[in-house]
N, C-alpha and C positions, 0 to 999 in steps of 0.2 A: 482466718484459717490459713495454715500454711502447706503449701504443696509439698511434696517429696520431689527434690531439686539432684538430681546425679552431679559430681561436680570435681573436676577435675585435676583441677590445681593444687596442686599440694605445698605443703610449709606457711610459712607469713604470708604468702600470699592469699591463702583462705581465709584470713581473719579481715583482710578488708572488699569480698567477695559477697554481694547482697545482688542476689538474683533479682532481675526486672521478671513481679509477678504480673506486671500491670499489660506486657506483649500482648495476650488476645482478648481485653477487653476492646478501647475505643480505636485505635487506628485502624486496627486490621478486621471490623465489623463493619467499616463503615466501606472494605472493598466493594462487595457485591452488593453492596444498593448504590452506589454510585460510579466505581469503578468499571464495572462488567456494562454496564447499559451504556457508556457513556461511549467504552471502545468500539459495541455495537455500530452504536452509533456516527463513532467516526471513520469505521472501515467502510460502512453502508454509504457515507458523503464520501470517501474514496474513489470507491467501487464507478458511483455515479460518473466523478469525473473524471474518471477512464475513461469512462461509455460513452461521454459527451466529446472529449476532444479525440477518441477514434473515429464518431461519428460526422465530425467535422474533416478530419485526415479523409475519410472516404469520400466524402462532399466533394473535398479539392481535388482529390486523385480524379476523380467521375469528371467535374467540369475538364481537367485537364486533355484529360483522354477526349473530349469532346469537341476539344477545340484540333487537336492535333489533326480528328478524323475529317473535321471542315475543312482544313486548313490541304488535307491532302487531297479532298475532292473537288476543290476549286483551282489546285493544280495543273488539274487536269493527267496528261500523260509524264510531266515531271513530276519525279520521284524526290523527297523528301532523302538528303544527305545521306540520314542514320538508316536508311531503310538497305535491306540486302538489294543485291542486282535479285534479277529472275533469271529461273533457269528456264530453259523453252522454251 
């Protein structure tokens, strides 16, 4: 059985014009059982290691900060270069 095909080419050039019936049988059938889950699933393993190497950035920031705060209490009353003067 043959579709009704709109077709726009006009002159010699329609007589060697054979429309692809075959478009939404097998390739584009097989998007949403394999394509759609598949990208699911790779934004979802994205998403992850986002999560994981923020979670790590904040790890380091957090030890950083931790060391800085030792580092200024074992100074005692000198003050740490970057730190502002005090006022009062």
């Amino acid at each position: 059985m043959r579709a009704n095909v709109v077709d726009s080419s006009s002159g010699a050039a329609r007589r060697f014009h054979h429309p692809n019936l075959q478009v939404g049988t097998y390739p584009t059938v097989m998007v949403p059982a394999f394509g759609v889950p598949s990208s699911i699933i790779l934004h979802g393993l994205s998403l992850w290691q986002l999560r994981r190497s923020a979670r790590k950035t904040a790890l380091h920031t957090q030890q950083i900060g931790t060391l800085i705060s030792r580092a200024r209490r074992s100074e005692g009353t000198r003050r740490l270069p970057r730190d502002p003067p005090r006022l009062g």
